[in-house]
C-alpha positions in Angstrom: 37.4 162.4 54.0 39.9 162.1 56.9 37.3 162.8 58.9 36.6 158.8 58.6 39.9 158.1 59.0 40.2 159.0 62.8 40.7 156.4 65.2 37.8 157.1 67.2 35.6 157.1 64.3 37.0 153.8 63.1 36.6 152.1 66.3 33.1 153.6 66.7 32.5 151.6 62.8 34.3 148.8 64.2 32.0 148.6 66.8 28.7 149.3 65.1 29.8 146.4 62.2 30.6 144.2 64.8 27.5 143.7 66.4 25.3 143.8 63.1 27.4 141.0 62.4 26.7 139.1 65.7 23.1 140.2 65.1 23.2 138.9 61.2 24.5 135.5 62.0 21.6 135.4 65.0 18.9 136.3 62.1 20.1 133.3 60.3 20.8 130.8 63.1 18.0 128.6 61.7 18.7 128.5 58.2 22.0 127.6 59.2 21.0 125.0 61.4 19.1 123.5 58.5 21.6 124.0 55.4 24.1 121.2 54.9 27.2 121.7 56.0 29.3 122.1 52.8 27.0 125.2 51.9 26.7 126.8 55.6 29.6 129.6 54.6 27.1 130.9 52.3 24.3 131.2 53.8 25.0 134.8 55.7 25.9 137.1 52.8 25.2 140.0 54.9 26.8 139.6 58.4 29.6 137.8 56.3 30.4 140.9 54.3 29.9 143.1 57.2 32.8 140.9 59.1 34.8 141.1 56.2 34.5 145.0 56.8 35.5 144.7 60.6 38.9 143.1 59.1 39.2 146.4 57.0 38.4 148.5 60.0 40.5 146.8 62.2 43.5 147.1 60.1 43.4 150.9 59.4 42.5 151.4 63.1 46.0 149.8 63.0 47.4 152.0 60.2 47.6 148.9 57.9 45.9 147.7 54.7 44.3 144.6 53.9 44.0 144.7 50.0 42.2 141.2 49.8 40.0 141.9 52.9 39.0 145.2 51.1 38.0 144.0 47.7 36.1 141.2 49.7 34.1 143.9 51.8 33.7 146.8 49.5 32.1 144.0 46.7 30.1 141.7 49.0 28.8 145.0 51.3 28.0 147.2 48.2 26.0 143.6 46.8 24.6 142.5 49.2 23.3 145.7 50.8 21.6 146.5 47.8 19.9 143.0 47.4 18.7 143.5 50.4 16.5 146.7 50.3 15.5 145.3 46.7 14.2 142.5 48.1 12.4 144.4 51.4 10.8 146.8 48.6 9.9 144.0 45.9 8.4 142.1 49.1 6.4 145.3 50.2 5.5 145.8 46.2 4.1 142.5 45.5 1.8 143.1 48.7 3.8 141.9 52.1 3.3 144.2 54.5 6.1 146.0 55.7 7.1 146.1 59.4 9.3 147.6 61.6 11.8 145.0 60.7 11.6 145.4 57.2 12.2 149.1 57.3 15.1 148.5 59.6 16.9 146.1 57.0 16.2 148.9 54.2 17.6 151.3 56.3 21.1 149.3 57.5 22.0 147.5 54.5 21.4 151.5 52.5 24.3 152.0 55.2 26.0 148.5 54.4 26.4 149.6 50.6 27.4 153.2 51.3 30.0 152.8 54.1 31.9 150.3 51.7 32.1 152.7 49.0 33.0 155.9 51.3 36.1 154.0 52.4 37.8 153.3 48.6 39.7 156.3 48.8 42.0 154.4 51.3 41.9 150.8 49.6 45.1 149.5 47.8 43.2 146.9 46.0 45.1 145.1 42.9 43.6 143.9 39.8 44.4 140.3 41.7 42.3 140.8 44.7 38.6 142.1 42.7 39.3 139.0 40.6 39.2 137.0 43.9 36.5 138.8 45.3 34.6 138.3 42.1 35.0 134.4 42.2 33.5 134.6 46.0 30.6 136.4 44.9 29.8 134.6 42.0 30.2 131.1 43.2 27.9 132.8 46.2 25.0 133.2 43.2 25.3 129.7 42.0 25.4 128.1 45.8 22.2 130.1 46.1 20.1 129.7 43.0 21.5 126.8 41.7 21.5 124.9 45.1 18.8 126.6 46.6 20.6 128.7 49.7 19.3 131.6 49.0 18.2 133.4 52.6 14.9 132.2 53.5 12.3 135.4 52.4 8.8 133.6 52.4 7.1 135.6 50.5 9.6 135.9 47.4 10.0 132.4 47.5 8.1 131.6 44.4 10.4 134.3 42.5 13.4 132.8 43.4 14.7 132.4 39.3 14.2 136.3 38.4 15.7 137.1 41.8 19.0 134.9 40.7 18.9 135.9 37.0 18.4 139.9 38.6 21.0 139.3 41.3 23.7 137.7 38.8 23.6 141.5 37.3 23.8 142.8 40.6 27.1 141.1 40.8 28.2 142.2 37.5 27.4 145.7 38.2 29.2 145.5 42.0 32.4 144.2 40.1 32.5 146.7 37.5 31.9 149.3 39.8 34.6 148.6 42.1 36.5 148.3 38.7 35.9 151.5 37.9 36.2 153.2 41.3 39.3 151.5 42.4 41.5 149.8 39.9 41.3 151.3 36.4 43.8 153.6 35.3 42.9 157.1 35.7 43.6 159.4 32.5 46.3 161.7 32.5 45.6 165.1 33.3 45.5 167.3 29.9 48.6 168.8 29.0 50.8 166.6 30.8 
């Protein structure tokens, strides 16, 4: 594991995150353009939760943590990485053809939700901070299905109340995850 600690290797992250970011908010520059203003924050879930991860990066390339910025990333990254292959595969299922593209997405949001978790070894995330990150992503849900800014996928459009009700779960399952994996109290070794 300290193998992804190095510097190099952080910086390397660093830079890959960054410019999926940049990229990210470019996919989305004309959904943004068209949201109203109060709900433009949530419309890039993914670049968003891959910046929230250069923060994290950033600050152990500096030999800090950022609890807050952690329970942010590791939720929205974990989330929104696998709503995003779901919805590539449900799209190729109900008869979209897959391109390039679509592939590509599957392939760097798997990476999205997997680097977040192979860091929570070196998070100091508080009970505090998941209940933060938990208000962000579930206010996120009812911006998008309740207010309709959910990212702009043609042809799931006309699904867009089982993809809230499925993604609502998705959330629920990303919180108690991180739950599990980085707050509750681990049991006493026996005999101790």
């Amino acid at each position: 594991m300290l193998i992804l600690t190095r510097r190099t290797n952080l910086f390397i992250l660093l830079m890959i995150n960054l410019l999926g970011t940049i990229y990210g908010y470019y996919w989305y520059k004309d959904q943004l353009v068209a949201t109203p203003f109060p709900y433009v924050l949530f419309v890039p879930d993914s670049p968003t939760a891959s910046l929230f991860f250069c923060f994290v990066l950033g600050a152990l390339i500096l030999g800090r943590n950022w609890p807050l910025m952690e329970a942010l990333a590791v939720t929205s990254l974990f989330k929104y990485g696998v709503w995003a292959v779901g919805m590539n595969i449900a799209a190729g299922l109900i008869g979209y053809p897959l391109q390039f593209g679509n592939y590509l997405l599957i392939f760097s949001h798997s990476c999205m939700a997997i680097e977040g978790l192979l860091f929570i070894p070196f998070y100091k995330i508080k009970p505090w901070h998941l209940v933060f990150a938990s208000l962000v992503l579930i206010h996120n849900e009812i911006v998008d299905y309740v207010f309709h800014i959910m990212p702009w996928y043609p042809p799931l459009a006309p699904y867009e109340p089982y993809i809230g009700y499925i993604t609502f779960w998705l959330s629920v399952l990303t919180i108690a995850l991180v739950y599990v994996l980085c707050i509750r109290p681990k049991p006493l070794a026996y005999g101790k």
